[in-house]
Residue, then its C-alpha position, 0 to 999 in steps of 0.5 A: x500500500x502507497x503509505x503503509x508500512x505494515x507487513x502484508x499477511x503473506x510477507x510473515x512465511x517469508x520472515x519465517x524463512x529468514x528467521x528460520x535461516x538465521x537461527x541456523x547460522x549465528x555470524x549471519x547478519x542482515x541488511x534490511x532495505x526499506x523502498x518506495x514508489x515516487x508517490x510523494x516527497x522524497x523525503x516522506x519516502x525515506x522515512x517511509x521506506x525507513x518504517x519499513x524496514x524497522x517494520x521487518x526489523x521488529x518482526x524478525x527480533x519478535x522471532x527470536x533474532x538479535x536486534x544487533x544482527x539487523x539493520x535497517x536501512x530506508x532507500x527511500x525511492x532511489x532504486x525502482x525495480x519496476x515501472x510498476x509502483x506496486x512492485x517498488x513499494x517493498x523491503x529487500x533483505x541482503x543477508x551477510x556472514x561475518x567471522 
């Protein structure tokens, strides 16, 4: 949705699988990026994009992550995937292993 930032019933099988992934392997960290379609000012959309991310961040230390393990990041709506807004309004995880 344009101005939400609250995960969508379908996205929580996928965090499960995150979780999931990271309980598994402990030095793995995760970069969570929060987008959003040109939908309003630019700086509405970094913070937007940052309610996203933090949105995922809290879901994932809700299941039992490390909160230090995650970081949140709002890309605001510098990096469109799409001309489609729906497919722009999104949060992408890079996951990272360290030691």
């Amino acid at each position: 949705d344009v101005s939400s930032s609250t995960i969508k019933p379908g996205g929580y099988a996928e965090l499960d699988r995150v979780a999931n992934v990271l309980a598994q392997y402990p030095q793995t960290m995760i970069r969570v990026e929060g987008h959003t379609d040109q939908t309003g000012s630019e700086q509405y959309n970094l913070q937007l994009s940052e309610r996203r991310a933090n949105a995922v961040k809290n879901a994932l230390t809700q299941k039992g992550i490390d909160a230090a393990r995650i970081t949140p990041v709002g890309m605001g709506e510098c990096c469109p995937v799409s001309s489609d807004n729906a497919a722009n309004r999104r949060v992408s995880m890079v996951l990272t292993t360290h030691g």
